[in-house]
C-alpha positions as CSV (number, residue, x, y, z in Angstrom):
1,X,0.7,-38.2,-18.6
2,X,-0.2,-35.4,-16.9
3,X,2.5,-33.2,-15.8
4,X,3.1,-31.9,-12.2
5,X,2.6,-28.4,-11.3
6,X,4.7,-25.9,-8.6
7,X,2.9,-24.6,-6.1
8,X,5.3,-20.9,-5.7
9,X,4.2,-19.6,-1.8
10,X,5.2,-16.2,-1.0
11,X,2.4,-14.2,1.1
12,X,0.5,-17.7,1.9
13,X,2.7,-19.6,4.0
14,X,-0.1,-22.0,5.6
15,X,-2.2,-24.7,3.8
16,X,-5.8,-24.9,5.1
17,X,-7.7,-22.6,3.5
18,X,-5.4,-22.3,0.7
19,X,-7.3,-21.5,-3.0
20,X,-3.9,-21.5,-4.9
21,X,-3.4,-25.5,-3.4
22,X,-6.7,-26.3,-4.2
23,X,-5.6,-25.4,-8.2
24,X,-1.9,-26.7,-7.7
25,X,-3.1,-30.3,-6.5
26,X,-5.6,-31.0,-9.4
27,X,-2.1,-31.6,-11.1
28,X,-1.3,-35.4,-9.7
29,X,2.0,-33.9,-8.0
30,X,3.1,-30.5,-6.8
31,X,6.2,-29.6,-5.8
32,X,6.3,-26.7,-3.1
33,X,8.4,-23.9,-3.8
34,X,10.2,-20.6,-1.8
35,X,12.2,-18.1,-3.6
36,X,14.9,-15.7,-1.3
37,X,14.0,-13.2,-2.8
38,X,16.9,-10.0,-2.2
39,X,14.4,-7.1,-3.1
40,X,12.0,-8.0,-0.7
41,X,14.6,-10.1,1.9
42,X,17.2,-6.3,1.7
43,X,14.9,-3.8,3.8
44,X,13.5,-5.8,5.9
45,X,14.8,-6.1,9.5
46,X,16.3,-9.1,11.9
47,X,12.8,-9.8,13.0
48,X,10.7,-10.0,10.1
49,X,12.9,-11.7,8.7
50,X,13.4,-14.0,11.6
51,X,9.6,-14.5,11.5
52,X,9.9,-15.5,7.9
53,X,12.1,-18.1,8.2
54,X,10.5,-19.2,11.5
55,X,7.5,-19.6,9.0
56,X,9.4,-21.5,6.6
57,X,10.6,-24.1,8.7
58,X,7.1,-24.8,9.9
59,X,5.9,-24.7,6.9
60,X,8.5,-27.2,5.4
61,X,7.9,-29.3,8.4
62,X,4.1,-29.7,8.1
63,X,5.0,-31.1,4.7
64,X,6.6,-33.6,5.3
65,X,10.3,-31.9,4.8
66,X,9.0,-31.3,1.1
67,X,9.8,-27.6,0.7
68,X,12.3,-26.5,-1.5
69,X,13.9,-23.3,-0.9
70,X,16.1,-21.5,-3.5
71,X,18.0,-17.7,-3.6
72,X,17.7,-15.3,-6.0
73,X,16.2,-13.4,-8.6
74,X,12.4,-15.5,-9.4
75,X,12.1,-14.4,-12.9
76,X,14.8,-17.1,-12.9
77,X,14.6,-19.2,-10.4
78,X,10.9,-20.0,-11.0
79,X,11.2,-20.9,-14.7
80,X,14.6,-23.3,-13.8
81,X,12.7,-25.1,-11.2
82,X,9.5,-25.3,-13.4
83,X,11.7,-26.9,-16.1
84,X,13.5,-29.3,-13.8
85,X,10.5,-31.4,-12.5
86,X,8.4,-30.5,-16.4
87,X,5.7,-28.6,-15.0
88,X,3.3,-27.9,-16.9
89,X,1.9,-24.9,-14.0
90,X,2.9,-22.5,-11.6
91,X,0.4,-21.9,-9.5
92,X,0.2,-18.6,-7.1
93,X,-1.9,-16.6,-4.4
94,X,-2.1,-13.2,-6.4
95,X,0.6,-10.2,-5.1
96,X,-1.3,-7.0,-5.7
97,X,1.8,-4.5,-4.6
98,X,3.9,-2.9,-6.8
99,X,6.5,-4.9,-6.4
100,X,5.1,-8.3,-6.7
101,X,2.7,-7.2,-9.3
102,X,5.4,-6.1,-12.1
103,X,7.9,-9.2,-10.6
104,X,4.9,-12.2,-11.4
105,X,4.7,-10.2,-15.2
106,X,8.3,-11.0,-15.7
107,X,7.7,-14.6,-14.0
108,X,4.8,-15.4,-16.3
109,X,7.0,-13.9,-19.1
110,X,10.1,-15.8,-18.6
111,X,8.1,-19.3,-18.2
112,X,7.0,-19.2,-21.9
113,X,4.7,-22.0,-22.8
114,X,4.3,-22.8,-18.9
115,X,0.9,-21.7,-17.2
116,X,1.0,-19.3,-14.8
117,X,-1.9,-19.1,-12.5
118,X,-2.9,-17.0,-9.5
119,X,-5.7,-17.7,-7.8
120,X,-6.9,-16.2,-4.3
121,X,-5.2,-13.4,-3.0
122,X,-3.9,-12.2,0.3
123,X,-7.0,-10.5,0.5
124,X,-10.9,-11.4,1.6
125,X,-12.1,-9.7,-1.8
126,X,-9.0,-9.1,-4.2
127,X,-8.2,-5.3,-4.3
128,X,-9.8,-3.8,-7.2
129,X,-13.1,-5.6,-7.1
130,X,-15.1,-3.5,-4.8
131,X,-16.1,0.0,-7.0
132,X,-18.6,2.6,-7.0
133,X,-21.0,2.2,-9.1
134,X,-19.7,4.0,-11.9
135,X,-16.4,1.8,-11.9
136,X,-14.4,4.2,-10.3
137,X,-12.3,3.1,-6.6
138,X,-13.0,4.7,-3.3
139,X,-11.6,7.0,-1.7
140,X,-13.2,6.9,1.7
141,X,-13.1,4.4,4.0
142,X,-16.8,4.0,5.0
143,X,-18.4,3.7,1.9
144,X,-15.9,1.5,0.6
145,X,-16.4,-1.1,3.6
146,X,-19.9,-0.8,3.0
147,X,-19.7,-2.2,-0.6
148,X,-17.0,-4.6,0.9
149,X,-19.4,-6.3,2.8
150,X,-22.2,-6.5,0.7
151,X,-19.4,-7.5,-2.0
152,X,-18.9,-10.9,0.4
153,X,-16.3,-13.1,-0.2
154,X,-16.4,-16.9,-0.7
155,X,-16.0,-19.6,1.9
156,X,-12.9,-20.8,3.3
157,X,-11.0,-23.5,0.6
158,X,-10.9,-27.3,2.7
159,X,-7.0,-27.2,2.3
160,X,-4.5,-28.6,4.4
161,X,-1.1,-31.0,4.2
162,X,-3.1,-33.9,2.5
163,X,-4.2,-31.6,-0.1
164,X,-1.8,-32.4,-2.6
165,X,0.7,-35.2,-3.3
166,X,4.7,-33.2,-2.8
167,X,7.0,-33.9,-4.8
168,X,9.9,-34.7,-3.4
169,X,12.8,-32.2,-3.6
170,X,16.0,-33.8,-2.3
171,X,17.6,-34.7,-5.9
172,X,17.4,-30.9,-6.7
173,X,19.6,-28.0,-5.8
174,X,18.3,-26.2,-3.0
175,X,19.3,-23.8,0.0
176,X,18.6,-24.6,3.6
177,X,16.7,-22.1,5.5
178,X,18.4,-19.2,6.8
179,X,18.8,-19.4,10.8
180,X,18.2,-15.4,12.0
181,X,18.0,-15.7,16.0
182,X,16.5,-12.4,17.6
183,X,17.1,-11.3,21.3
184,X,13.2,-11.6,21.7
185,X,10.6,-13.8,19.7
186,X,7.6,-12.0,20.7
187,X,5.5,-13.5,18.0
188,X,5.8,-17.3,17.1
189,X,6.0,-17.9,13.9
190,X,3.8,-20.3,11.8
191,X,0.2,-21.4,10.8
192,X,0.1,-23.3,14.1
193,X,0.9,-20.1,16.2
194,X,-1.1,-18.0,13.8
195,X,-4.6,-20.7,14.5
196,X,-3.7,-20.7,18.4
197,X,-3.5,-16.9,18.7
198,X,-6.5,-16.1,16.9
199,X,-8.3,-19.3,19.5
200,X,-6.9,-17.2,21.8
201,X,-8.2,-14.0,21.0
202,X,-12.0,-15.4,20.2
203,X,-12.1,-17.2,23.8
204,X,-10.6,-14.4,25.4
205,X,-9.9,-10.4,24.9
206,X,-12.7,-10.2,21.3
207,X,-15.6,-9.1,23.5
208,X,-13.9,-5.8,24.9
209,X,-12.0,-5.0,21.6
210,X,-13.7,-2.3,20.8
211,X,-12.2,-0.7,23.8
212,X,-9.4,-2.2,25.2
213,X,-7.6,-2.4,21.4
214,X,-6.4,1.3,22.3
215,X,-5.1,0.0,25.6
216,X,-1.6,-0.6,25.5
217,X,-0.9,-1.3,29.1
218,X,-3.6,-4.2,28.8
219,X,-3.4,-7.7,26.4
220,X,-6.4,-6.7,24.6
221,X,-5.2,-7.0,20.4
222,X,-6.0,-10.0,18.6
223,X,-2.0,-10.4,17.6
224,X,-2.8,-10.9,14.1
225,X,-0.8,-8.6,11.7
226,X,1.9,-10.8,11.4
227,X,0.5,-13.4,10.1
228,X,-2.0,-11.9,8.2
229,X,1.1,-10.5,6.7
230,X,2.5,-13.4,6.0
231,X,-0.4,-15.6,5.2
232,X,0.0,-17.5,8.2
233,X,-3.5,-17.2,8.4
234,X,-6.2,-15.8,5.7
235,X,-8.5,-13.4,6.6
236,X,-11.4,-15.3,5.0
237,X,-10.8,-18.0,8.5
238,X,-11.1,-14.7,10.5
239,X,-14.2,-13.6,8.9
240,X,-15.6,-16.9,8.8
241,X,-15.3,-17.1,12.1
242,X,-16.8,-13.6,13.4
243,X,-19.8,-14.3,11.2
244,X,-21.9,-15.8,14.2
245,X,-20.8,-13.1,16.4
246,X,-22.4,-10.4,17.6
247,X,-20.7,-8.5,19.9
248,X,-19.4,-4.9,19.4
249,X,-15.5,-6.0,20.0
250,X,-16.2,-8.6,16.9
251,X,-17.6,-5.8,14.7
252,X,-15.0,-3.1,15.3
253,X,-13.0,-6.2,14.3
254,X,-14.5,-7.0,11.2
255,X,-13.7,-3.1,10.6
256,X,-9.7,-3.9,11.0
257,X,-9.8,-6.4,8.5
258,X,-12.0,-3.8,6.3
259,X,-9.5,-0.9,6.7
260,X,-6.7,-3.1,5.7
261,X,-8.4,-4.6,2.6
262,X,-9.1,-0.5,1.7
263,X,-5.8,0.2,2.0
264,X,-4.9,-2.5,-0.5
265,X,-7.2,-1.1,-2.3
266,X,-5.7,2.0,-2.9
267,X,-2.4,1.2,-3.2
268,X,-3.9,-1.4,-6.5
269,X,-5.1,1.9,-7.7
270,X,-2.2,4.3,-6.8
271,X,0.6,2.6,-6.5
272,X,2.9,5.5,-6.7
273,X,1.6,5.7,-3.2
274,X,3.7,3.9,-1.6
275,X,6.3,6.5,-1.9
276,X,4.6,9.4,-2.4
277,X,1.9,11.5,-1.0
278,X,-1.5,10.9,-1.6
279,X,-2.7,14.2,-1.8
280,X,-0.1,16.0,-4.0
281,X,-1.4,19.1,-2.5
282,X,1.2,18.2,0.6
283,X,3.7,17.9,-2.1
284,X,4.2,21.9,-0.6
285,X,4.8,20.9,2.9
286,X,7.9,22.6,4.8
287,X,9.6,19.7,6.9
288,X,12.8,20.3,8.7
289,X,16.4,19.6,7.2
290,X,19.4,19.8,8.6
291,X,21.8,18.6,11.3
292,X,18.9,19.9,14.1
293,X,16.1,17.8,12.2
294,X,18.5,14.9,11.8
295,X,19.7,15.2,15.4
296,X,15.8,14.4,16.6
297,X,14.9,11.7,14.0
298,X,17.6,10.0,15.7
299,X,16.3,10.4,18.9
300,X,12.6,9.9,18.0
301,X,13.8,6.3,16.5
302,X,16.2,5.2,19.9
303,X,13.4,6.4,22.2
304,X,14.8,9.2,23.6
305,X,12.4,12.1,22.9
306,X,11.4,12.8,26.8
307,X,8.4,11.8,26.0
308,X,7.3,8.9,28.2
309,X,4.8,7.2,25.6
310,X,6.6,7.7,22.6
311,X,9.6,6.8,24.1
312,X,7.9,3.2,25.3
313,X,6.6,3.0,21.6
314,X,9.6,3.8,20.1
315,X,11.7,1.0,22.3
316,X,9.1,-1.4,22.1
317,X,9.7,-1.6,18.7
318,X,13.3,-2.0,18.8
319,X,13.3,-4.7,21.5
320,X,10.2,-6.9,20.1
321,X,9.7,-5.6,16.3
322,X,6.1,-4.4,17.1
323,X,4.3,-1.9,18.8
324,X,0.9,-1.7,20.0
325,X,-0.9,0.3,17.2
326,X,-2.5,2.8,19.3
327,X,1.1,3.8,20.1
328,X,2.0,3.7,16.1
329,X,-0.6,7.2,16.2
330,X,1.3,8.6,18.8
331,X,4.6,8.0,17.9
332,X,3.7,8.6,14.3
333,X,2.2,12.5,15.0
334,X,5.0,13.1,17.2
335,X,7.3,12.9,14.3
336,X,5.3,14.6,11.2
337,X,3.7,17.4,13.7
338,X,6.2,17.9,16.2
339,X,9.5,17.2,15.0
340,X,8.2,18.1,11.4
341,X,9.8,15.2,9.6
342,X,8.4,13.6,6.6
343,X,6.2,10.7,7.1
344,X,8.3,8.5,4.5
345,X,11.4,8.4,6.8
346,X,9.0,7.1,10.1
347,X,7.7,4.4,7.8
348,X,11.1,3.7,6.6
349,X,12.0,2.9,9.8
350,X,8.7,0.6,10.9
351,X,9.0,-1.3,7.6
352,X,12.6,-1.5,8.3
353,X,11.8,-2.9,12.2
354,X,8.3,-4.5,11.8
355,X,7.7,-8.2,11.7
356,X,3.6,-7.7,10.9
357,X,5.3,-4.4,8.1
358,X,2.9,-4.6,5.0
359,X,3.3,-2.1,3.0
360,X,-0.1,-1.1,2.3
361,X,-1.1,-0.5,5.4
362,X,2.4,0.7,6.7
363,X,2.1,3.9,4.5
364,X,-1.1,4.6,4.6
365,X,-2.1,4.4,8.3
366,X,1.3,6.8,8.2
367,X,-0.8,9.4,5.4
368,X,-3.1,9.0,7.5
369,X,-2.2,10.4,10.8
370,X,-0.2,12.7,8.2
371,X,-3.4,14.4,6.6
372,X,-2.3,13.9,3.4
373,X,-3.8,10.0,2.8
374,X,-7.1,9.3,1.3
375,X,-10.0,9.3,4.1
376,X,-6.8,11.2,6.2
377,X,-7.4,12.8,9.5
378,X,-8.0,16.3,9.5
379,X,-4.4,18.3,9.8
380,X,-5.2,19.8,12.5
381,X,-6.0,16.7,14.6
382,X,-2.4,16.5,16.4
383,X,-1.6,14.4,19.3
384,X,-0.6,15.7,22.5
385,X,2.1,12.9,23.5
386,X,1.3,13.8,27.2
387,X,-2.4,13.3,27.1
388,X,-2.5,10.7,24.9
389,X,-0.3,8.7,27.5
390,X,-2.2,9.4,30.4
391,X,-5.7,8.4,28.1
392,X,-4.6,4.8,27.2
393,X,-1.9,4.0,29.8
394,X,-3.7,5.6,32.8
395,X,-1.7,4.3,35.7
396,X,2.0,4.6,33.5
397,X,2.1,0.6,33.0
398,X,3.3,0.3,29.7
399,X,5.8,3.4,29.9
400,X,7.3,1.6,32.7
401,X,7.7,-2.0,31.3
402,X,9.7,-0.2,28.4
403,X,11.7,2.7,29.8
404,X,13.5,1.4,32.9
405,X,14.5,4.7,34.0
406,X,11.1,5.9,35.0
407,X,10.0,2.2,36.1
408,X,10.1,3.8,39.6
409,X,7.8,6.9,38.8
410,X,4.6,5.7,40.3
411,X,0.9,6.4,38.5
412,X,0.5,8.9,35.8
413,X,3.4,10.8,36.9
414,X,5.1,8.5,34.6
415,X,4.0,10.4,31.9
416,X,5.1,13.9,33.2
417,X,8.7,13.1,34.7
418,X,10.1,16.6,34.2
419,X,7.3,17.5,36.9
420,X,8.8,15.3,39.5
421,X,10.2,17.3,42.5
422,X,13.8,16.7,41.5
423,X,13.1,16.6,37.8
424,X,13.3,13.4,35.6
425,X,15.3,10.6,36.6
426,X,18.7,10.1,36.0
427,X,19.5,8.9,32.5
428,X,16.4,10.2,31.4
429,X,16.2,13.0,28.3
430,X,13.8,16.6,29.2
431,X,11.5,16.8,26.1
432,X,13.4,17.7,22.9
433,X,10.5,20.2,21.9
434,X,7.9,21.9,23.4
435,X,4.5,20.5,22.4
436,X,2.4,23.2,22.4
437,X,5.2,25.5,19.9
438,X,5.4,22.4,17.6
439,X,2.0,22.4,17.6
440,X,1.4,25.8,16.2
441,X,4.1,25.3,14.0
442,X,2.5,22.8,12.1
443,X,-1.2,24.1,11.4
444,X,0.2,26.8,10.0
445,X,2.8,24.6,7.5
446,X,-0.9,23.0,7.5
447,X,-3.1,26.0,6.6
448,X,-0.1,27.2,4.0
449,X,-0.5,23.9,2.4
450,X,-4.8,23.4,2.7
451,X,-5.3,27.2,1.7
């Protein structure tokens, strides 16, 4: 008799187009699987975590009440359950980070004679697939999305609840999913919510992406990260989906989903990356240290800088665990350029706050506005938090919907409240540096370091 397999979801919580089901259900019963796991479940945030159980419930739900959830370390927990119901496979989407790559070794190692099977990824084209042409990975973004596309990527798997026959896992020992409440759910959680936003985003803001994706005072961003993250959705639906289209919102799309496949990329082939800088040569930067330095990380991450757009950013994410990513730039420069504090303590604290924080894309896109990523932007590209506001929130609509104290501040005067007549409104901070001294202060910690 054949023996049932365990279908282990971690970064794939859906089921249509789902290639790891596809493999699981050719076993004639597959029993679903979640692992709390504390590595990953530690530094991450209320909301992301929220989201994740939010996920989980739907998840269970759609299958009939058929998930079973366990806590703990999965090098054990995997094998246990994998023993208990005789499987003869674990099946699994492939986890290319660090973390999950070295944790599915020890899983595949601690289930012995058991197959362990990964098939699919998180990922249109599986990071490490797409190389030059003498085998070695890119480094820059536009060739590498060029050989991404004429890589391809298959079709999307015809998966969904009736793929497989569950087993049922009330005789076993489980743990009920976690209830996390957040003051503000600003992104539902599920596959449901994940198909409905992206309908959403096709019918409605796709054909002005291209321009209206760096507006934050306007709904014009596909709402996506988060359950890309999660696998609430794979991007393989998305492309499949944007094939037919032709307008330039849907390929400056295409080109999202193409940075953050290149981003997995690297961190596949650098993984120390994820911690460290890219380009050693900024192993030499000066930041600041000290009770000063500590004194206005504190205030860059509670919003209270005095300035208006990085202040929004900044409370947006604490009050909704996201942040419109035109913002992330902005409030991101502000804190390496301007307050001259290492880009690993900013993405500390997004990863920390985050629902839609991957890590691949988290610390990169930080490198990035940094200078010292791969395909970075030049060092001395530094924005100017005042001009940047009054660019892409023209009339002060998104610095007032986040800091009430200058909700009264009319036009783009939001952005400038120290020029008011009588000064910025009461409660609200004067700018805890001067821009244009910051500035110069960091090209030349810039040229020392490029020289």
């Amino acid at each position: 008799m054949t023996p049932p397999s365990v279908l282990w979801f971690r970064r794939d919580l859906r089921l249509s187009d789902h290639a790891a089901l596809l493999a699981a259900a050719e076993s004639p019963r597959v029993l679903a699987l979640f692992v709390l796991d504390e590595a990953l479940l530690k530094p991450a945030g209320e909301p992301r975590r929220a989201f994740l159980y939010g996920c989980l419930r739907e998840l269970d739900e759609a299958i009939g009440g058929r998930l079973l959830v366990r806590h703990g370390d999965p090098a054990k927990v995997v094998p246990e359950v994998a023993a208990e119901i005789g499987a003869g496979s674990v099946h699994v989407s492939a986890d290319t980070a660090p973390y999950g790559r070295a944790r599915d070794e020890r899983v595949r190692k601690a289930l012995g004679d058991i197959d362990f099977v990964r098939t699919g990824s998180p990922y249109a084209v599986t990071p490490g697939r797409v190389r030059k042409g003498d085998g070695t990975p890119y480094r820059v973004f536009t060739p590498f999305r060029k050989a991404w596309l004429e890589h391809g990527w298959r079709r999307p798997a015809d998966t969904g609840p009736d793929t497989a026959k569950w087993v049922d896992p009330r005789s076993l020992d489980q743990v009920k999913i976690p209830e996390l409440r957040v003051d503000k759910d600003v992104v539902a959680a599920g596959e449901r919510a994940a198909l409905d936003a992206w309908r959403d985003f096709l019918d409605g803001p796709l054909p002005d992406y291209a321009t209206d994706r760096d507006r934050p005072d306007r709904a014009g961003t596909s709402w996506m990260a988060a359950y890309l993250r999660w696998g609430c959705v794979h991007p393989r639906t998305l492309l499949a989906d944007l094939a037919p289209k032709r307008s330039e919102g849907s390929q400056v799309f295409r080109s999202e989903l193409a940075w953050r496949e290149f981003y997995a990329d690297v961190l596949w082939h650098r993984p120390e990356t994820a911690r460290r800088n890219y380009d050693e040569r900024f192993d030499r930067m000066e930041h600041d240290t000290g009770k000063e330095a500590d004194r206005r990380f504190a205030d860059w991450c509670a919003g209270r800088t005095g300035y208006p757009i990085v202040d929004a950013g900044m409370r947006q994410l604490l009050a909704e665990g996201w942040m419109h990513n035109r913002v992330r730039m902005i409030v991101a420069s502000f804190l390496v350029k301007d307050l001259h504090v290492p880009w690993w303590l900013g993405a500390r604290h997004f990863m920390r706050h985050l629902v839609d924080g991957d890590l691949a894309s988290n610390q990169h896109n930080w490198q990035w506005v940094a200078g010292c990523g791969t395909d970075a932007a030049p060092y001395f590209r530094i924005f100017n938090p005042v001009t940047q506001g009054e660019k892409f929130d023209p009339d002060g609509a998104y610095v007032r919907r986040y800091v009430p104290e200058l909700a009264g501040v009319q036009g783009k005067r939001a952005h400038r409240p120290w020029e008011l007549p009588a000064g910025p409104p009461q409660g609200y901070p004067a700018p805890i540096v001067d821009h244009a001294h910051e500035r110069q202060v960091s090209l030349a910690r810039y040229s020392a370091v490029k020289g």
